[in-house]
VEXMI-628088 format. One record per residue (C-alpha): residue in three letters; y, z, x. Coordinates in Angstrom, 2 decimals. Example, Ala and Ser with C-alpha at 12.3 -4.5 7.8 and 13.67 -1.06 7.14 Angstrom:
BEGIN
(pt "ALA",(-4.50,7.80,12.30))
(pt "SER",(-1.06,7.14,13.67))
end
This chain:
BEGIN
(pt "UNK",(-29.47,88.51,51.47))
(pt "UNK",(-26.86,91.09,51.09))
(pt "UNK",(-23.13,90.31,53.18))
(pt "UNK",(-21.79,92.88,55.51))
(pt "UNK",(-19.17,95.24,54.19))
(pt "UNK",(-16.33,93.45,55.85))
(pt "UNK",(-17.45,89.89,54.60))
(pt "UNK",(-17.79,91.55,51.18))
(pt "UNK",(-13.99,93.10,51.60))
(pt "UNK",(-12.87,90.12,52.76))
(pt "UNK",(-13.98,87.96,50.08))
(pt "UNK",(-12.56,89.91,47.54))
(pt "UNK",(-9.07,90.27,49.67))
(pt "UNK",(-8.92,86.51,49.47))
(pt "UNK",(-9.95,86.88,45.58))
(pt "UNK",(-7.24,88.47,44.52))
(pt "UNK",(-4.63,86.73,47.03))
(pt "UNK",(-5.95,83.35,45.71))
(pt "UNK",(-5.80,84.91,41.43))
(pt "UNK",(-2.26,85.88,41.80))
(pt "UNK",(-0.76,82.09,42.49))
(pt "UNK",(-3.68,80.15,40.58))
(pt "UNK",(-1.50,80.28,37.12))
(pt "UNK",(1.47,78.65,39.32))
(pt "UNK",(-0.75,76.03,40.74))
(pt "UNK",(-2.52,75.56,37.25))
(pt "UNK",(1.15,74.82,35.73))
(pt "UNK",(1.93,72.35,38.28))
(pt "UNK",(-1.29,70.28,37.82))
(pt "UNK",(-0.16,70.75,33.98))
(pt "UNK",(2.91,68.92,34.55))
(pt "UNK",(1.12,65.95,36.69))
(pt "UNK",(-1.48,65.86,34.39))
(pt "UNK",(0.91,65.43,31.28))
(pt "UNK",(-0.37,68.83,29.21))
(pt "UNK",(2.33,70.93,29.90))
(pt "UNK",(3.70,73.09,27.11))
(pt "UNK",(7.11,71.61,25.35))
(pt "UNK",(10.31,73.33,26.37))
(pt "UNK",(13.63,74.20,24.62))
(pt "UNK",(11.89,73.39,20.73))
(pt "UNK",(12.45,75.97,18.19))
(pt "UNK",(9.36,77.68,17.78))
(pt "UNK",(9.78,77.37,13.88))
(pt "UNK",(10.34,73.87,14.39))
(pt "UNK",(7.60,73.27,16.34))
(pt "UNK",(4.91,74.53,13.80))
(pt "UNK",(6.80,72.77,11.06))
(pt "UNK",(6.23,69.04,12.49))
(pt "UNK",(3.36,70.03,14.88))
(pt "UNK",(0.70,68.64,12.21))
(pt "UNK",(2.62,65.73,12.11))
(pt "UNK",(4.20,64.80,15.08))
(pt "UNK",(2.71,65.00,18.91))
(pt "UNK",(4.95,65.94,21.74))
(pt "UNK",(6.29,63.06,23.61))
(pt "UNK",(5.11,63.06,26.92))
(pt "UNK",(7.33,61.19,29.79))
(pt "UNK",(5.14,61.40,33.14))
(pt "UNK",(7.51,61.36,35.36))
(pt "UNK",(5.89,63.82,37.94))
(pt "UNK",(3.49,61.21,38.30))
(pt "UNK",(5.37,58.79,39.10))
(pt "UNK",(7.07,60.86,41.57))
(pt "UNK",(3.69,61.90,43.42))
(pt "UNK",(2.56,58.41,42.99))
(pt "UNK",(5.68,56.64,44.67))
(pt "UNK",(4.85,58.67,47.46))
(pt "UNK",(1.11,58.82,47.63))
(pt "UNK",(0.75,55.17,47.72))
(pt "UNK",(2.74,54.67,50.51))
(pt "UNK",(-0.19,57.09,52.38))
(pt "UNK",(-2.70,54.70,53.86))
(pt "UNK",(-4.80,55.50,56.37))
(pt "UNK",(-6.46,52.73,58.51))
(pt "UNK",(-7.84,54.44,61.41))
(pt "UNK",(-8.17,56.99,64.29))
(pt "UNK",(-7.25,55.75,68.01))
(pt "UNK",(-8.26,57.36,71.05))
(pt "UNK",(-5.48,58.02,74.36))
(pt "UNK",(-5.11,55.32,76.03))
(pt "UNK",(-7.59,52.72,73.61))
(pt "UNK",(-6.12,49.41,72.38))
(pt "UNK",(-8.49,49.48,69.17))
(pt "UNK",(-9.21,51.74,66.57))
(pt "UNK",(-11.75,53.88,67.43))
(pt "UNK",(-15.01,52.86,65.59))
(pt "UNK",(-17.27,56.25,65.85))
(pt "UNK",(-14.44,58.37,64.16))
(pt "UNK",(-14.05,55.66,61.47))
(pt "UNK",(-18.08,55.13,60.85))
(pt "UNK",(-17.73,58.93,59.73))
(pt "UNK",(-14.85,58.66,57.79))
(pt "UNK",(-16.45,55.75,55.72))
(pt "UNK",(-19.65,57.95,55.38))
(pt "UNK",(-17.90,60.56,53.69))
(pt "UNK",(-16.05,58.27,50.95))
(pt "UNK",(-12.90,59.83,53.12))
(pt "UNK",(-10.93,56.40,51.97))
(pt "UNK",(-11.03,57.96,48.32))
(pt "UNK",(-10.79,61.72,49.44))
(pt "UNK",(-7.66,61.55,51.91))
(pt "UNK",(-6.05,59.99,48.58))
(pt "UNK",(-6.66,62.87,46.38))
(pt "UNK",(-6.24,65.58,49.31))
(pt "UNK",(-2.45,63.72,49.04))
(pt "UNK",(-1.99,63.70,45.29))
(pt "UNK",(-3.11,67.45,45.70))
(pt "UNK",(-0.65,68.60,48.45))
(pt "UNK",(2.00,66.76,46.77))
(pt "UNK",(1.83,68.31,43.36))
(pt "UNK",(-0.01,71.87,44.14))
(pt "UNK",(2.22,72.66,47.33))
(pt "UNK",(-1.37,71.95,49.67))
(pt "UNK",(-4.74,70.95,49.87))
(pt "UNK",(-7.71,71.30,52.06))
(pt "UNK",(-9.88,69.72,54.12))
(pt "UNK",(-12.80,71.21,55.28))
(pt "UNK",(-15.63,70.17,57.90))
(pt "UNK",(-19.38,71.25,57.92))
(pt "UNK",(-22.91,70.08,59.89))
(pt "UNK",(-24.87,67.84,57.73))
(pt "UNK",(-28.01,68.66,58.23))
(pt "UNK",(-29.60,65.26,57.62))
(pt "UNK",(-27.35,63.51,60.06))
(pt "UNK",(-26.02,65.78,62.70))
(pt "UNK",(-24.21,62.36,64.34))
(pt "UNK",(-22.41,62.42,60.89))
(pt "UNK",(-20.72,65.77,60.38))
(pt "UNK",(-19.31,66.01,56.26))
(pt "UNK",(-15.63,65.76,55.82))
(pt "UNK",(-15.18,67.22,51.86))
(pt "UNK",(-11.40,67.55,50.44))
(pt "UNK",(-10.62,70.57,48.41))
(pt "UNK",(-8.37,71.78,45.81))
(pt "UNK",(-6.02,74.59,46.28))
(pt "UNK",(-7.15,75.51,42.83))
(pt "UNK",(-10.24,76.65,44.54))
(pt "UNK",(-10.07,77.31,48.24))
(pt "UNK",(-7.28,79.78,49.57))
(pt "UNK",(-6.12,79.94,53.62))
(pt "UNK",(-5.54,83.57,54.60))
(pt "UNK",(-2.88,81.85,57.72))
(pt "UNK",(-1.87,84.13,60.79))
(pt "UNK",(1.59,84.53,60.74))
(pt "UNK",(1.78,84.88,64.37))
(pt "UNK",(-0.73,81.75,65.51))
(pt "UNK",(-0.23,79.56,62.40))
(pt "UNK",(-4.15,79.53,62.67))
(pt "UNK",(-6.56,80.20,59.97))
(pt "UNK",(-7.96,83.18,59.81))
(pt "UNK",(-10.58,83.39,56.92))
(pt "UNK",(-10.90,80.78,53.66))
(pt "UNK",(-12.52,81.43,50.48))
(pt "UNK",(-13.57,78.41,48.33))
(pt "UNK",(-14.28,79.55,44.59))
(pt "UNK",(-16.15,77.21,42.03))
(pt "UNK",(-17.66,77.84,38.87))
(pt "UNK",(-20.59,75.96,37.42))
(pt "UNK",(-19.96,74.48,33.67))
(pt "UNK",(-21.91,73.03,31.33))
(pt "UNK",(-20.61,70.10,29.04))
(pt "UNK",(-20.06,72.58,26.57))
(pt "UNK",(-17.42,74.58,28.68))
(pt "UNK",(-19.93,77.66,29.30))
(pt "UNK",(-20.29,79.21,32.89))
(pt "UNK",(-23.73,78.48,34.34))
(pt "UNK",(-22.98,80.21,37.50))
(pt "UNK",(-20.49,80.69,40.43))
(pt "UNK",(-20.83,80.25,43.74))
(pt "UNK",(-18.75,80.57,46.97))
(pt "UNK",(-17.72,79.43,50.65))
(pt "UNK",(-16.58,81.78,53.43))
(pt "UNK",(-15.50,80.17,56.91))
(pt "UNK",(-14.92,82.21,59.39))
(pt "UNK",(-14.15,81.55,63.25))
(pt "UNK",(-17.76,80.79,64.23))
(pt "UNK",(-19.41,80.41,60.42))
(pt "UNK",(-20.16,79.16,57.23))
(pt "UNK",(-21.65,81.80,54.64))
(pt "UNK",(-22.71,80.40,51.26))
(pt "UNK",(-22.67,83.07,48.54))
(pt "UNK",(-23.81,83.06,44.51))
(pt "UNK",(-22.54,85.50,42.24))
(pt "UNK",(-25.29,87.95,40.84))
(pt "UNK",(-23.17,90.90,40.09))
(pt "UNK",(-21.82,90.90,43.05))
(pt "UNK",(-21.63,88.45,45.80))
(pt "UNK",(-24.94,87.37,47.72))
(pt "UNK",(-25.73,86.02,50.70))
(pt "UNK",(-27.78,82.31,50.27))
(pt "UNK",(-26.93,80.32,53.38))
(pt "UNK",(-25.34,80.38,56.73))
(pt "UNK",(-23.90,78.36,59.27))
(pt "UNK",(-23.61,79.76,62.84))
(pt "UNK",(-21.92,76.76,64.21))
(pt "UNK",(-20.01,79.01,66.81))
(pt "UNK",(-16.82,76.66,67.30))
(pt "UNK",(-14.52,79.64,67.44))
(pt "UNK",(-11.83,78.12,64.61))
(pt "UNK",(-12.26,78.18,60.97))
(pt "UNK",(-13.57,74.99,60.06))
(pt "UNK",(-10.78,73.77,57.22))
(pt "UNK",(-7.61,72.44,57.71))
(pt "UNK",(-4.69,72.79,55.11))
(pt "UNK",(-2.33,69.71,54.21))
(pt "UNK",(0.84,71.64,53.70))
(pt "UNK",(3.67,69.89,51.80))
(pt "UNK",(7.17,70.36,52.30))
(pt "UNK",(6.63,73.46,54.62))
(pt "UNK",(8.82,76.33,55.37))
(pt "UNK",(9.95,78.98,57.25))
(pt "UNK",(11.02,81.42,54.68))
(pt "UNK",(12.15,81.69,51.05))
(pt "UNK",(14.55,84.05,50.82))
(pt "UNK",(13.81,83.66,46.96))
(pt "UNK",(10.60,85.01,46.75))
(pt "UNK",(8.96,88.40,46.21))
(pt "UNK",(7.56,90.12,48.59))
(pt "UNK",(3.85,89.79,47.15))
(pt "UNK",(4.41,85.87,48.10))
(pt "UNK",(6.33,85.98,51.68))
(pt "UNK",(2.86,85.96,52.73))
(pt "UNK",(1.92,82.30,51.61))
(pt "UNK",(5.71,80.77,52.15))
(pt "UNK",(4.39,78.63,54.61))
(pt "UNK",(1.88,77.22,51.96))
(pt "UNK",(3.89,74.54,51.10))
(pt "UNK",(6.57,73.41,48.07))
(pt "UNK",(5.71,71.21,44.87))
(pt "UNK",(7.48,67.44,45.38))
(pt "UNK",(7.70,68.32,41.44))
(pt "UNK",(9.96,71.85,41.76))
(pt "UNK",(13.10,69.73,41.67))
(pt "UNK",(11.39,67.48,38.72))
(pt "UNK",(10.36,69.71,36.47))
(pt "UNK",(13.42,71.24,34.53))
(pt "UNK",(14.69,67.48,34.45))
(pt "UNK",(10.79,66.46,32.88))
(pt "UNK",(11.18,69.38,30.41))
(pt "UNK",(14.76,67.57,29.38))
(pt "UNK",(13.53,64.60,28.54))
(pt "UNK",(10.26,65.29,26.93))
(pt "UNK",(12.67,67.51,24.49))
(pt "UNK",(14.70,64.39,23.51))
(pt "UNK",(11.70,61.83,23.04))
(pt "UNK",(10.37,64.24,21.20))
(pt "UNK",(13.16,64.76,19.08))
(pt "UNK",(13.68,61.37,18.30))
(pt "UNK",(10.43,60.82,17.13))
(pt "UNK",(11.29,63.90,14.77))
(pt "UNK",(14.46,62.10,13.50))
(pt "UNK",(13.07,59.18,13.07))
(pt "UNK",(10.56,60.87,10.71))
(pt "UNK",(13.34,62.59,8.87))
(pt "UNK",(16.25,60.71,8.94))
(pt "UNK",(16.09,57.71,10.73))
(pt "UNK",(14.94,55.82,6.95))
(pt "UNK",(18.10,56.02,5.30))
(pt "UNK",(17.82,58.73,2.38))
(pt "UNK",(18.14,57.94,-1.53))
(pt "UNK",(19.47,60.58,-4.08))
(pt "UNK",(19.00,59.99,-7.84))
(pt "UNK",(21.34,61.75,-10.01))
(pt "UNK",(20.03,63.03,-13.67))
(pt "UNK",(16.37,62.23,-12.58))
(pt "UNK",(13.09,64.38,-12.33))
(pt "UNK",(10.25,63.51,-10.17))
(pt "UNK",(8.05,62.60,-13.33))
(pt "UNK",(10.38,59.95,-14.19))
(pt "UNK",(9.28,57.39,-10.75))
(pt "UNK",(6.47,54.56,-12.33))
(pt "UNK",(5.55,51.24,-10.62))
(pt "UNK",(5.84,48.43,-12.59))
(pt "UNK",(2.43,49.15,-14.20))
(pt "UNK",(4.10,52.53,-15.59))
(pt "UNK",(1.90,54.33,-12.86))
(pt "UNK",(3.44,57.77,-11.40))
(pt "UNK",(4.87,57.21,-7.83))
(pt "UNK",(5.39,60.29,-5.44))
(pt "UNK",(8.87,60.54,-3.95))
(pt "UNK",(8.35,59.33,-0.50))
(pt "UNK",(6.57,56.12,-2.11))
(pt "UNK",(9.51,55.46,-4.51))
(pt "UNK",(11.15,55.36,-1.42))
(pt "UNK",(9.10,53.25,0.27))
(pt "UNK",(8.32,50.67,-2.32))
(pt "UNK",(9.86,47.50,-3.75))
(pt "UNK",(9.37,48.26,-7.10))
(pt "UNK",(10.70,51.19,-8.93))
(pt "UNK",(11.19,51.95,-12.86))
(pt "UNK",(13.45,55.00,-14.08))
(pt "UNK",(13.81,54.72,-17.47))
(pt "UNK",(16.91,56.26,-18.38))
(pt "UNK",(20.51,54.46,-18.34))
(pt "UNK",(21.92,58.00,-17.12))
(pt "UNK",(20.49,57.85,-13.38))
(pt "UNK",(23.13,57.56,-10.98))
(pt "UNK",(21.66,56.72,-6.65))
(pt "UNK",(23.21,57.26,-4.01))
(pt "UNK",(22.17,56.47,-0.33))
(pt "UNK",(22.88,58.60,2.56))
(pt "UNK",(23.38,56.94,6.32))
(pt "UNK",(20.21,56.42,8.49))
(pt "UNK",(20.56,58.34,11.47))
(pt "UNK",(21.42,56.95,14.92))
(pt "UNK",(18.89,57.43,17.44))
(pt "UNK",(20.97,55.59,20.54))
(pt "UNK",(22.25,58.60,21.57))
(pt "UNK",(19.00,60.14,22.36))
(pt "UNK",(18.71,56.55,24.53))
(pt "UNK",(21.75,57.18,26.12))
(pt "UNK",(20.51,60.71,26.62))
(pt "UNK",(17.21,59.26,28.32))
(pt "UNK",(19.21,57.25,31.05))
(pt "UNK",(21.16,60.18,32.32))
(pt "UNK",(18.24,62.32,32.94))
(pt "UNK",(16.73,59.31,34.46))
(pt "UNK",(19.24,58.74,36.96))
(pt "UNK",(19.27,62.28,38.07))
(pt "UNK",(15.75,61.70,38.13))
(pt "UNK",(16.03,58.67,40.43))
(pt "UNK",(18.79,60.71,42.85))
(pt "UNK",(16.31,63.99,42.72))
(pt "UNK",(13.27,62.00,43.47))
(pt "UNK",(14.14,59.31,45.92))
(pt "UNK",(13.59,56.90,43.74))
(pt "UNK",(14.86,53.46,43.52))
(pt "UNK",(16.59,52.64,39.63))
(pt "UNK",(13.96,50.00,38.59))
(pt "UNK",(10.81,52.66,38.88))
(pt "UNK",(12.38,54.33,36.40))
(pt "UNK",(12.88,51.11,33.82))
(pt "UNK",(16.76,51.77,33.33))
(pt "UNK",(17.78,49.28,35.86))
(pt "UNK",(16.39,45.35,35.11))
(pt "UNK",(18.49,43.72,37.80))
(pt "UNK",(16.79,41.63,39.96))
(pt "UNK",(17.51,42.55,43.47))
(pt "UNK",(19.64,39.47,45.58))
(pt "UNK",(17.06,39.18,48.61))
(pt "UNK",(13.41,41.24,49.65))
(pt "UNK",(15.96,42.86,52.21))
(pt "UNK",(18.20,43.95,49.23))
(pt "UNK",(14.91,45.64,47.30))
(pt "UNK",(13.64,47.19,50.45))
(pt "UNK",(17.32,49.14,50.62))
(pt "UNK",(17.05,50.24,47.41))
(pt "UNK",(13.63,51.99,48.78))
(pt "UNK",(15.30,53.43,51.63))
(pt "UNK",(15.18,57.03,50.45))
(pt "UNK",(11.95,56.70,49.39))
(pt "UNK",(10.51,55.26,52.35))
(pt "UNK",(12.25,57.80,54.63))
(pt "UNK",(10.64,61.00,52.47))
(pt "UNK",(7.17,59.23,52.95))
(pt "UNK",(7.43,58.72,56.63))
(pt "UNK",(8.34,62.02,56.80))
(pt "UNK",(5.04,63.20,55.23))
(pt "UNK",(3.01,61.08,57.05))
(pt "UNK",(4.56,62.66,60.50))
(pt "UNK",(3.26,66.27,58.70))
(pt "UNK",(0.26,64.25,57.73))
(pt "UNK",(-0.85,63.20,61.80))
(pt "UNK",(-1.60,66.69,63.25))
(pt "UNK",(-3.43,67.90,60.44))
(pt "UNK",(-5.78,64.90,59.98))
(pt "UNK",(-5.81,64.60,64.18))
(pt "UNK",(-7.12,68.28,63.82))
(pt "UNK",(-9.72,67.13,60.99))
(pt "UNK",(-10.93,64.76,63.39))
(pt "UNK",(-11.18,67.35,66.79))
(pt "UNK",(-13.70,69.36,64.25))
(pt "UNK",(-15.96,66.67,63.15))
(pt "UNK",(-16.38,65.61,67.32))
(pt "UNK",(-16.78,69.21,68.16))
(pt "UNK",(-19.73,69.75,65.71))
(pt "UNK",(-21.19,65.91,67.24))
(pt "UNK",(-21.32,66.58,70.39))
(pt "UNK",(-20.85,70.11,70.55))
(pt "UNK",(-17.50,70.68,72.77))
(pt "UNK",(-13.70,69.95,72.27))
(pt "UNK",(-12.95,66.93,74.20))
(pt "UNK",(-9.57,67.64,75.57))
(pt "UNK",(-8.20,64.22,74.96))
(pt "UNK",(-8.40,64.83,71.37))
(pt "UNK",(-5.01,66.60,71.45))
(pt "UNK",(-3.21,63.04,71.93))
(pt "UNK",(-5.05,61.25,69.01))
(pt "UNK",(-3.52,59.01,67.08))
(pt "UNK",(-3.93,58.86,62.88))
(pt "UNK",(-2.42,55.14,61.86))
(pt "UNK",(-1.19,55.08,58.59))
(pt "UNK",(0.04,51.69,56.95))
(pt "UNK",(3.48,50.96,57.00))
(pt "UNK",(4.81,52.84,53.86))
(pt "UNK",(7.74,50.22,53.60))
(pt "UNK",(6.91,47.39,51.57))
(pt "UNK",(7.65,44.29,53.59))
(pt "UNK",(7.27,40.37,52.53))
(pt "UNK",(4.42,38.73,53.37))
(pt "UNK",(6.56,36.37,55.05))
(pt "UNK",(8.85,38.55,56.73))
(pt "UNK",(6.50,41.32,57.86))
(pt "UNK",(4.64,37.62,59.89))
(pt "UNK",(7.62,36.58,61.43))
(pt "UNK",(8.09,39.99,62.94))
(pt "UNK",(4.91,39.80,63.95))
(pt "UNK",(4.54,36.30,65.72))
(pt "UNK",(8.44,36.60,67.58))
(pt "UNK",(7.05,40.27,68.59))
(pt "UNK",(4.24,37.99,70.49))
(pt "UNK",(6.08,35.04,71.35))
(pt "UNK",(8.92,36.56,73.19))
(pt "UNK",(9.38,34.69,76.86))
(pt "UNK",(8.26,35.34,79.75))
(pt "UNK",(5.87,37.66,78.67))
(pt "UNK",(4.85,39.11,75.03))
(pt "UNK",(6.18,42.73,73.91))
(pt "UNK",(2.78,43.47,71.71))
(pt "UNK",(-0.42,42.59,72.46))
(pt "UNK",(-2.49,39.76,70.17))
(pt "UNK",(-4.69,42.61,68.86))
(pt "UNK",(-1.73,44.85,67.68))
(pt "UNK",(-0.03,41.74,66.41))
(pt "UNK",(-2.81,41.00,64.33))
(pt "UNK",(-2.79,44.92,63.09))
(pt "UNK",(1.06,44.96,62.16))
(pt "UNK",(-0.43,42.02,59.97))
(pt "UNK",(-2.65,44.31,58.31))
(pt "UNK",(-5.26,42.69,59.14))
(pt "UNK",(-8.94,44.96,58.85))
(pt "UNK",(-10.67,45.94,62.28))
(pt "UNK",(-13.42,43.69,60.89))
(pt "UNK",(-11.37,40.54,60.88))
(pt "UNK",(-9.99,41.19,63.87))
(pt "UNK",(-13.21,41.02,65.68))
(pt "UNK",(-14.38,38.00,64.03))
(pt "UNK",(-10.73,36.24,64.93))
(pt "UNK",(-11.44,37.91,68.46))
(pt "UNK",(-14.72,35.83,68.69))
(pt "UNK",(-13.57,32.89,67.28))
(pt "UNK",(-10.99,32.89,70.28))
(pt "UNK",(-13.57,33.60,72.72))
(pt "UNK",(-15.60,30.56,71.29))
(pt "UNK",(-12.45,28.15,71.32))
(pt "UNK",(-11.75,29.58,75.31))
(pt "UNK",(-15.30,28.49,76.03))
(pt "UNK",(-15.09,25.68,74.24))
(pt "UNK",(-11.82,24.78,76.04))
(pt "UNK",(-11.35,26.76,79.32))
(pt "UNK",(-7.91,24.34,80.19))
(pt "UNK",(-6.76,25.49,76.70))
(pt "UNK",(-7.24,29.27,77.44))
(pt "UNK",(-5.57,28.47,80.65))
(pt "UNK",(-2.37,26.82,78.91))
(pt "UNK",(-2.42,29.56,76.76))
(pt "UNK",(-2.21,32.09,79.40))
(pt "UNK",(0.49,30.72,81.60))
(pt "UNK",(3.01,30.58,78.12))
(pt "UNK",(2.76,33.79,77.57))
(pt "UNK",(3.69,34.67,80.69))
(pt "UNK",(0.17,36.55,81.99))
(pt "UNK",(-0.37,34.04,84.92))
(pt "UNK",(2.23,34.93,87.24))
(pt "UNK",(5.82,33.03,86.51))
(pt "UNK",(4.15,30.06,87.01))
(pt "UNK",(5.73,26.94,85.32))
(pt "UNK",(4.06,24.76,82.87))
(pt "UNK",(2.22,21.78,83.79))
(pt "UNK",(4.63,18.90,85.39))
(pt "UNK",(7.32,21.41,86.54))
(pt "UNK",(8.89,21.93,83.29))
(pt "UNK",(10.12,25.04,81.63))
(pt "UNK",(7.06,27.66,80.47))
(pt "UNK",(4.91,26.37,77.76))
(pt "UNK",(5.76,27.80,74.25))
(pt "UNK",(3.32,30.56,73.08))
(pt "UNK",(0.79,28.98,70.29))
(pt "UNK",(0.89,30.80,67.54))
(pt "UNK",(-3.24,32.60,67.97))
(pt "UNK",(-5.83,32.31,65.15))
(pt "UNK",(-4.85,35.14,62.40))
(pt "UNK",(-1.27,34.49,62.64))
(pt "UNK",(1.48,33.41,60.81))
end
């Protein structure tokens, strides 16, 4: 089926928008990746020792993304006004592996300025709508300037065999109110459409590091400004630094680190093991044994080189590393020192924890508006009190096991009545929504097992009135509740 001419203009608009910043995005997933082209060698020097020696490779933009990325946890979607997690959103999140996917949408947005998210109907299961991540490598956003709304999106992918051919390339258009599916066949055709009629474009960009305007750029990219930043702009020229000196002191090493002989009045015909066997030059040097016969030969050894300074080289860039990147001086291996207390390690993380709850604030609207699209296409309106859902991500400071339960349990205990509930004590111990309804029935066992118990339990926290403990003294001390502590 043939598209309209405006779908057809449109997909090629978005073509040639999305060609013109793929070799920027393909660079950055270079660096992540650890394939990016060696800086600042000598191009002559580089094909001299290129048969012989590999560039040296530090990945430190992945340990940058990575810092942050594992700090992104999400553990569920709650509903205005519910005490629990809300169980339909999560059964479709599990469904569609979204566990896995949020984590590379993150690595994505992190290192490639954004990713996508995109929701469809599953035809199968129309109670389970799919939730797919994307790559900004191929989808592109055309954003309204005015609304911050998507207007179109074009998803590109090309179908390769093992041995790198093309097999074919397809495409995605969303639009407002639907999906067109498209194969290339000299042009782009029409093979499938979705007429969900939802009246918003049904993908939802994780921007990183958003802003207003670069007064750096061209004008060709003021357009796509508020597509995000790289966490790996400010890493990069320091990466291309220090993959120069590792590799360089693999090159000395080679060279010069194996202190060099000279032999005065001597051709290379004259080396012989003890045998009387020819040796080649580098294995006179080499080897133990070594006959020259001739009285005349005079040696002569020149200093191995020193290769600390390209250590001491190392540990500066790291440390401007560790200031650029929020990162505490251990991740980085040039700091050993055990930290005094867990309260002494977690300042060290300060920085770092601050930058990820940052991005998990960005983080909440987007995957809240994620979420309003897969209950639109279930029960086919907006529910209004979408607007106030909440996206729980863990904690992205690393507490003690020990200190993150006594939080937890003094949080519950406090006299005369709690400041958290049991069940969101028993979530700030990380506990899954799983365990918590098995401790849940477990207490509503022990309550019928034990209705005076229950009672107690009730009037020491404070939820029976201000009524005193049994035989008029003071009220009972909170027990500390299955799960805790």
């Amino acid at each position: 089926m043939a598209l309209s001419q405006e779908e057809s203009a449109l997909i090629n608009q978005l073509s040639m928008r999305h060609d013109q910043e793929i070799p920027e995005l393909e660079l950055l997933d270079r660096y992540y990746e650890g394939t990016q082209p060696l800086s600042y060698m000598h191009p002559e020097i580089y094909r001299e020792v290129a048969d012989r020696i590999k560039p040296v490779i530090v990945f430190w933009p992945q340990l940058v993304v990575g810092s942050r990325e594992e700090r992104l946890d999400i553990e569920g979607f709650r509903m205005p006004g519910d005490e629990a997690a809300d169980k339909e959103l999560w059964r479709i999140w599990q469904a569609n592996d979204m566990v896995e996917g949020s984590s590379m949408a993150h690595v994505d947005s992190l290192v490639m300025r954004r990713s996508y998210v995109c929701v469809g109907t599953n035809e199968d299961d129309p109670a389970t709508p799919l939730i797919t991540v994307e790559s900004p490598l191929e989808l592109y956003a055309d954003i309204d300037p005015r609304t911050r709304k998507i207007r179109a999106a074009l998803r590109r992918v090309n179908d390769v065999d093992p041995s790198g051919a093309i097999g074919g390339r397809a495409a995605t258009l969303y639009l407002p109110n639907e999906t067109i599916w498209c194969e290339w066949d000299g042009g782009w055709k029409e093979t499938a459409r979705d007429v969900h009629g939802v009246g918003e474009v049904l993908v939802t960009p994780l921007v990183n590091r958003q802003r207003l305007r670069g007064a750096t750029r061209t004008p060709r990219n003021l357009a796509v400004e508020r597509l995000g930043r790289s966490e790996l702009d400010p890493i990069i020229p320091l990466s291309d630094a220090v993959c120069k000196l590792a590799t360089d002191m693999m090159v000395s090493a080679e060279f010069v680190a194996i202190p060099l002989r000279a032999l005065f009045g001597v051709g290379p015909d004259a080396f012989q093991d003890e045998q009387g066997n020819p040796m080649s030059a580098l294995k006179a040097m080499l080897g133990r044994m070594l006959t020259i016969p001739d009285e005349d030969v005079k040696a002569f050894e020149f200093a191995a080189a020193q290769l600390a300074n390209f250590g001491a080289g190392i540990r500066e860039l790291a440390q401007m590393v560790s200031a650029v990147g929020a990162l505490p001086p251990d991740y980085l291996g040039y700091s050993s020192n055990n930290p005094a207390s867990a309260e002494a390690g977690r300042v060290a993380e300060t920085r770092l924890i601050k930058r990820c709850e940052r991005i998990i604030e960005a983080r909440k609207p987007n995957w809240r508006r994620v979420q309003r699209h897969v209950m639109r296409l279930k029960d086919g309106k907006f529910d209004p009190d979408l607007v106030l859902l909440e996206t729980d991500f863990r904690d992205p400071s690393t507490p003690t096991v020990a200190a993150a339960a006594d939080a937890a349990v003094k949080l519950y205990s406090t006299q005369p009545r709690p400041i958290v509930p049991l069940r969101q004590t028993r979530e700030d111990l990380r506990y899954t929504p799983g365990q918590i309804e098995r401790m849940e029935a477990e207490d509503d066992k022990a309550a019928a097992a034990d209705p005076m118990r229950e009672i107690v339990n009730q009037m020491g926290a404070g939820r029976i009135g201000d009524q005193p403990a049994p035989n008029g003294g003071p009220p009972a001390r909170e027990p500390v509740p299955a799960g805790v502590g």
